[in-house]
C-alpha positions in Angstrom: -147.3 0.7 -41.5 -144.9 2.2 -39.5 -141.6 0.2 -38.7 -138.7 0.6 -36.2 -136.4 2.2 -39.1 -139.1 4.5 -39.6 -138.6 6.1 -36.1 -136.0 9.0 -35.3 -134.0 9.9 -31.5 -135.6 13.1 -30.9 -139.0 12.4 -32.3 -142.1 14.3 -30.6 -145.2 13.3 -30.1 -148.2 15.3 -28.5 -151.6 13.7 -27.5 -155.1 15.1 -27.3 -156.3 15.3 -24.1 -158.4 13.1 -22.0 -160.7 14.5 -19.0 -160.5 12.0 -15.6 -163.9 11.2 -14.2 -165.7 10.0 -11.2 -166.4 6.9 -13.8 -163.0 6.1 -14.7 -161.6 6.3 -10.9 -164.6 4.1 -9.9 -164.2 1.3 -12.9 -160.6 1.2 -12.2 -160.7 0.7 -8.5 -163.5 -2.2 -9.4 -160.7 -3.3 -11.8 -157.9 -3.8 -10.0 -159.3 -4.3 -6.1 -157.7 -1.2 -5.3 -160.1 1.1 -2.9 -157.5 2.7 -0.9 -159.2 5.8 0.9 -157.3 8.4 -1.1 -158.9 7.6 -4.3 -162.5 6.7 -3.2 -163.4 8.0 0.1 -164.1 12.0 -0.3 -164.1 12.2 3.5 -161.0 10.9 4.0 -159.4 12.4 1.2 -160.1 16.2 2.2 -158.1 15.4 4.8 -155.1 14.2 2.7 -152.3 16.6 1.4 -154.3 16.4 -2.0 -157.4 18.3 -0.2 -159.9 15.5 -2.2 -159.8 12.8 -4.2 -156.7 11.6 -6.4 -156.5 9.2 -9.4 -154.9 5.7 -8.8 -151.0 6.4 -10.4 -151.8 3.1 -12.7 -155.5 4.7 -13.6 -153.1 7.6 -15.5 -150.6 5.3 -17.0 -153.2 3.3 -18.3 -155.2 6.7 -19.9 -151.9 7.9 -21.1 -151.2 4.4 -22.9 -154.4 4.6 -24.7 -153.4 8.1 -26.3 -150.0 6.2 -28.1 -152.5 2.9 -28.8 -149.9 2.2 -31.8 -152.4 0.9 -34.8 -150.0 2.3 -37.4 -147.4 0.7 -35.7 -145.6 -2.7 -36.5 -145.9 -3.1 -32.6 -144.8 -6.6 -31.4 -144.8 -6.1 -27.5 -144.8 -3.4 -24.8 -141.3 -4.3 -23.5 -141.3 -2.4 -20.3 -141.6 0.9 -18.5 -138.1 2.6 -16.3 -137.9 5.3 -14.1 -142.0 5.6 -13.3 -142.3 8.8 -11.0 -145.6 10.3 -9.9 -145.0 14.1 -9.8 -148.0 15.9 -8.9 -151.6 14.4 -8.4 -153.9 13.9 -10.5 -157.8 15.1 -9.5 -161.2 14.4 -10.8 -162.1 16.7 -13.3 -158.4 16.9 -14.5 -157.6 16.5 -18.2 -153.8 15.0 -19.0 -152.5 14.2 -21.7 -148.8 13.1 -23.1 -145.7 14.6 -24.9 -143.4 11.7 -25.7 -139.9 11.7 -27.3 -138.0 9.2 -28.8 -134.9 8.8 -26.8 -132.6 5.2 -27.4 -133.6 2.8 -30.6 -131.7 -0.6 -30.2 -131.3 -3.2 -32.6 -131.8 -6.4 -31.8 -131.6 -8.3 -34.7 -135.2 -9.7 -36.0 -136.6 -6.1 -34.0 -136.0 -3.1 -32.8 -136.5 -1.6 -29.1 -137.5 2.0 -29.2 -137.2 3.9 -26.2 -139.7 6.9 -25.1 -139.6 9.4 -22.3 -143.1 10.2 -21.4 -144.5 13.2 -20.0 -148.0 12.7 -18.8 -148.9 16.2 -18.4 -152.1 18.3 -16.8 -154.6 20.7 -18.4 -151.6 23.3 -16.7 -149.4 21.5 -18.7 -148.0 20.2 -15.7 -146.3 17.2 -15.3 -148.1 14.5 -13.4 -145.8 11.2 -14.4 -142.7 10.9 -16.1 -141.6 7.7 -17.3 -139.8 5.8 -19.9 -141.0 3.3 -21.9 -139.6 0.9 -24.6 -141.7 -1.2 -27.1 -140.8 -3.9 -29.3 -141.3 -2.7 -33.2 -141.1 -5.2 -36.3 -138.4 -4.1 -38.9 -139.6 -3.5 -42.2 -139.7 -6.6 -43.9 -137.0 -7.7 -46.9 -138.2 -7.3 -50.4 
């Protein structure tokens, strides 16, 4: 198990990659009620800036959360997400994936708060979202 003493400021992480599909833009929009044009309506979205289709921005946070799914990890709570800027679209067919470093660990008594700035990056290596995010990570426990 992997505690909050266990992590390091300055500690790298980088995911494998995951390919966006017509599936996961389709289940996501059923998900969440959230058809806008730009993400399911071809038509419309050849029209757009983006020339086609685009990803919902919460579709590739949610992908790029399941590459840091934490089951090594005395994980107690997502504790938020700071600074959450889109960057560049992401298309159908893309495949992102995420470089994360550890940036702020806080102690907060009974837990620690570790603090990670995420770069959710393309199959260019790109950067499609930047972000920060802090969790909420057990201590060890007292022998």
């Amino acid at each position: 198990m992997i505690y909050f003493e266990d992590f390091q400021v300055g500690q790298k992480v980088v995911t494998r990659g995951r390919t966006v599909t017509e599936a996961d833009i389709t289940m996501f929009a059923a998900l969440s009620g959230d058809w806008y044009g730009l993400h399911v309506n071809e038509e419309l979205a050849k029209k757009s800036i983006f020339g086609g289709r685009i990803a919902h921005g919460f579709l590739v946070l949610s992908i790029a959360s399941g590459f840091v799914t934490p089951y090594d990890v005395a994980l107690i709570a997502f504790y938020g997400m700071d600074k959450v800027r889109f960057t560049a679209p992401t298309k159908l067919g893309d495949t992102i994936h995420l470089v994360t470093e550890v940036t702020e660990m806080q102690d907060k008594g009974d837990l620690g708060v570790v603090a990670n700035q995420w770069h959710i990056k393309n199959q260019r290596d790109e950067d499609v979202a930047v972000l920060v995010t802090k969790v909420a990570v057990a201590k060890r426990p007292k022998s």
